[in-house]
ROFI-177194 format. One record per residue (C-alpha): residue in one letter; x, y, z; residue number from 1. Coordinates in Angstrom, 3 decimals. Layout:
% ROFI-177194
  aa         u         v         w    i
   a         X         Y         Z  NUM
...
***
This chain:
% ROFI-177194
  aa         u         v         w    i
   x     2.920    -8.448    34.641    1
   x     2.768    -5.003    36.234    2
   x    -0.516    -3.204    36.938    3
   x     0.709     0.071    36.925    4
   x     3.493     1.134    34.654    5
   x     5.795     4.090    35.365    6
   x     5.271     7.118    33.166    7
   x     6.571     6.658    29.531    8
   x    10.089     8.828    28.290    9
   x     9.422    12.376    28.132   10
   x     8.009    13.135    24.132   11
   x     8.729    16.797    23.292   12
   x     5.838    18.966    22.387   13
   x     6.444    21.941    19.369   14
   x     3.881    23.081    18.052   15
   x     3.678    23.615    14.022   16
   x     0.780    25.528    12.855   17
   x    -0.556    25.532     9.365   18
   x    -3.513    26.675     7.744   19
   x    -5.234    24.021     5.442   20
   x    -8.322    25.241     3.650   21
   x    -8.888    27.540     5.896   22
   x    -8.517    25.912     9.059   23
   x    -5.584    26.420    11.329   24
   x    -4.169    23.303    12.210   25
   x    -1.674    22.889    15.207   26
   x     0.503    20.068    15.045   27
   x     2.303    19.486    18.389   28
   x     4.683    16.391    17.347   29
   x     5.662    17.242    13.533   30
   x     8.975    16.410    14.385   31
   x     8.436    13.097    14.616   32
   x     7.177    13.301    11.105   33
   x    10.901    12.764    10.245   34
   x    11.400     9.011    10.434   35
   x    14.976     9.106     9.682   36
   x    16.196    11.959    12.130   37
   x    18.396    10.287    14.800   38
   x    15.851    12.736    17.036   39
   x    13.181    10.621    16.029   40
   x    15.335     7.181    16.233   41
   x    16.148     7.790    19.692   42
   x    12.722     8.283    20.434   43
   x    11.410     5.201    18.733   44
   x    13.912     3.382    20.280   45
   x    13.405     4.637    23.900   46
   x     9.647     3.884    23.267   47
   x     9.996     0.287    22.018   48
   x    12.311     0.137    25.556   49
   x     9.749     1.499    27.293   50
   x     6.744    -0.783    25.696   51
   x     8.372    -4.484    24.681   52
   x     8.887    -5.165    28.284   53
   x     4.849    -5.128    29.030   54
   x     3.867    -6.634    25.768   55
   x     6.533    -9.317    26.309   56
   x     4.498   -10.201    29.357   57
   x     1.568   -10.724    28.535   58
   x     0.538   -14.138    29.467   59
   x    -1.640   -15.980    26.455   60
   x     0.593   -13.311    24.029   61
   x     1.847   -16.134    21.750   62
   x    -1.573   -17.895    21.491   63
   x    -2.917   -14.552    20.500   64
   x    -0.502   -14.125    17.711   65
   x    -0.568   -17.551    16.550   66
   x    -4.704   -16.997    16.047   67
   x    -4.082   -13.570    14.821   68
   x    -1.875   -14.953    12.282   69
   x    -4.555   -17.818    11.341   70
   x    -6.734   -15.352    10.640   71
   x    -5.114   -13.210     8.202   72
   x    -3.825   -16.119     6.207   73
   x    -6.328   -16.381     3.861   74
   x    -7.169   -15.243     0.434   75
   x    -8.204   -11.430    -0.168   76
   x   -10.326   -10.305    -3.403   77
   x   -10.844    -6.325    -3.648   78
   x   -14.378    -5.952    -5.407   79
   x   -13.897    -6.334    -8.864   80
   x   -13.668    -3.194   -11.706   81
   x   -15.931    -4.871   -15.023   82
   x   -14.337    -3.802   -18.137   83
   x   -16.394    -5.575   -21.290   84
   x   -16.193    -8.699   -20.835   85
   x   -12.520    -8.571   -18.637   86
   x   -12.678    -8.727   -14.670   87
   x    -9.704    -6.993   -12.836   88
   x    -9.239    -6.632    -9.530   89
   x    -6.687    -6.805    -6.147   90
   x    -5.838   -10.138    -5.024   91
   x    -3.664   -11.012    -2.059   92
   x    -2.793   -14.287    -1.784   93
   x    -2.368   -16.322     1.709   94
   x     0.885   -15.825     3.925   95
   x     0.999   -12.555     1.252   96
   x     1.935    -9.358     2.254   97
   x     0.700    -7.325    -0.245   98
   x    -2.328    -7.278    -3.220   99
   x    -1.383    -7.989    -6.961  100
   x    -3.286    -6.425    -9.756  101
   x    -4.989    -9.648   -11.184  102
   x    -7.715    -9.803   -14.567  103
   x    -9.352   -12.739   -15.626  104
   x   -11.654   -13.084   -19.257  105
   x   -15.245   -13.530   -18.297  106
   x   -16.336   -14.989   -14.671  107
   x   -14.884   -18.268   -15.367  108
   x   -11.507   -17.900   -17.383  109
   x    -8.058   -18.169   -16.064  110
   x    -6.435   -15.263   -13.569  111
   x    -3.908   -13.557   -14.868  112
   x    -1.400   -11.326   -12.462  113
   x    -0.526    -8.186   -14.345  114
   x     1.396    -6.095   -11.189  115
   x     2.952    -8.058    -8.764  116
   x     4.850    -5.746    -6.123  117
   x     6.875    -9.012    -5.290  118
   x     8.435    -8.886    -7.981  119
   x     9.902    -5.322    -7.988  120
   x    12.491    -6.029    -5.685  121
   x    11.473    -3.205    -3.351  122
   x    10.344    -5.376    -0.357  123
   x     6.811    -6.225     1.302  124
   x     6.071    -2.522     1.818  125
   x     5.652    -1.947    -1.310  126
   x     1.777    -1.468    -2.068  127
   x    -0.443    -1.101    -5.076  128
   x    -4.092    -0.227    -6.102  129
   x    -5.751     0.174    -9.460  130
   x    -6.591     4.037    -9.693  131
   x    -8.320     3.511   -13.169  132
   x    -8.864     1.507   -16.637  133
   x    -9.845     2.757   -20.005  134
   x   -13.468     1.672   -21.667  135
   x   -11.705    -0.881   -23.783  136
   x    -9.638    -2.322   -21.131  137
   x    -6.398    -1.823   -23.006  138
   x    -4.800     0.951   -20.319  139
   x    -4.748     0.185   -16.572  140
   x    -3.622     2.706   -14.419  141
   x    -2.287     2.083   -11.071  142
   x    -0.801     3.845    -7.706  143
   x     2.850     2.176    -6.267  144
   x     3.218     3.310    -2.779  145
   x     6.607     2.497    -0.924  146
   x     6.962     2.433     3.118  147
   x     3.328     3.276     3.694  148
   x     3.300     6.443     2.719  149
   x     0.591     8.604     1.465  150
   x     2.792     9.482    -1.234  151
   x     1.761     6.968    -4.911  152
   x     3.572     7.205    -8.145  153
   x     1.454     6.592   -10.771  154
   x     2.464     3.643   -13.368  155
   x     0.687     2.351   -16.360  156
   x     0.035    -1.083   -18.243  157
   x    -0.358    -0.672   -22.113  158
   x    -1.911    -4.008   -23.281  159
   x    -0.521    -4.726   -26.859  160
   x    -4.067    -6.007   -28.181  161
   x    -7.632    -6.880   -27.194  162
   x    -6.695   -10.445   -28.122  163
   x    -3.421   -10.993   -25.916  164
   x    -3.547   -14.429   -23.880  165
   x    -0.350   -13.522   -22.268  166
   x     0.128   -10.689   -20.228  167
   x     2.547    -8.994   -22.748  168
   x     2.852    -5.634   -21.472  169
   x     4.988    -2.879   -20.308  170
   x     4.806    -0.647   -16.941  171
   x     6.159     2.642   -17.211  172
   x     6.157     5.831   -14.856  173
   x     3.956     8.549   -16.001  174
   x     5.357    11.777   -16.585  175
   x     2.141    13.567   -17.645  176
   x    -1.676    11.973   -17.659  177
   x    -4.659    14.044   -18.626  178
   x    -8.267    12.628   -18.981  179
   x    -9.078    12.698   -22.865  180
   x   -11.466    10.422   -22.021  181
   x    -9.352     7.903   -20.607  182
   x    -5.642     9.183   -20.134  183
   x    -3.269    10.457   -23.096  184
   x     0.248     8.163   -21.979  185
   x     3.177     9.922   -22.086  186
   x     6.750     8.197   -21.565  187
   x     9.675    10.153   -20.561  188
   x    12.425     7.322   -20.854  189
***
């Protein structure tokens, strides 16, 4: 493995300036913002050229992934949101990519997945988290994030009654939410 690598491909500088609040803000590589530009795939691509070479020779670099991978594979429980007597919270299950939306009746009753992002058909980059649930437990709202962007649509669960075993509910995009005290639902089909 080589000690001293030669200088990486030449990365353009252009400044952007903004102002946020306030504050100027110079941004000298918003053009790589653009993921899909073939600007920015060339780059990416003469960067991975540039980079798999070293990392390919690292000596113990399988060992490392193989622990690496040991350690993630285990079961993930976000702290849980209490709701009466109901218990909901993110669970990622081992070898999974991504957190379900899971609620279980009382400490001891049976777990029941209500989101899944599995299960959308949008890949393992698709993300969720629980943005908030109503007093009585029967609304949950919650953020779907694709790619690993910053960007979340916001989705709902309406839970048909208190007394529901199964999780018979409906997830629908929200086209308008205000807080009256929880959120007033309102379906654009």
């Amino acid at each position: 493995m080589p000690r001293v690598l030669e200088s990486p491909p030449f990365t353009p500088v252009e400044p952007v300036t903004e102002v946020l609040h306030g504050i100027e803000i110079t941004d000298p590589y918003r053009w790589l913002e653009d993921q899909d530009s073939p600007r920015t795939r060339k780059w990416i691509e003469e960067q991975t050229a540039y980079t798999r070479p070293y990392l390919d020779a690292i000596p113990a670099r399988d060992r490392i992934r193989d622990r690496v991978e040991e350690l993630l594979a285990i079961e993930v429980i976000s702290d849980p949101w209490k709701v009466g007597n109901r218990h909901f919270y993110l669970k990622r299950l081992r070898d999974s990519e991504q957190h379900s939306i899971v609620m279980k009746e009382g400490l001891a009753g049976e777990e029941k997945i209500l989101v899944d992002p599995a299960f959308r058909g949008t890949g393992s980059s698709t993300a969720i988290s629980i943005a908030t649930i109503s007093q009585d437990g029967r609304f949950l709202a919650y953020f779907v994030r694709q790619g690993g962007t910053d960007h979340a649509a916001l989705e709902a669960i309406v839970r048909a009654s208190l007394r529901d075993d199964g999780v018979r509910s409906h997830s629908r995009r929200a086209s308008r939410w205000r807080m009256i005290p929880f959120l007033e639902y309102c379906n654009n089909p």
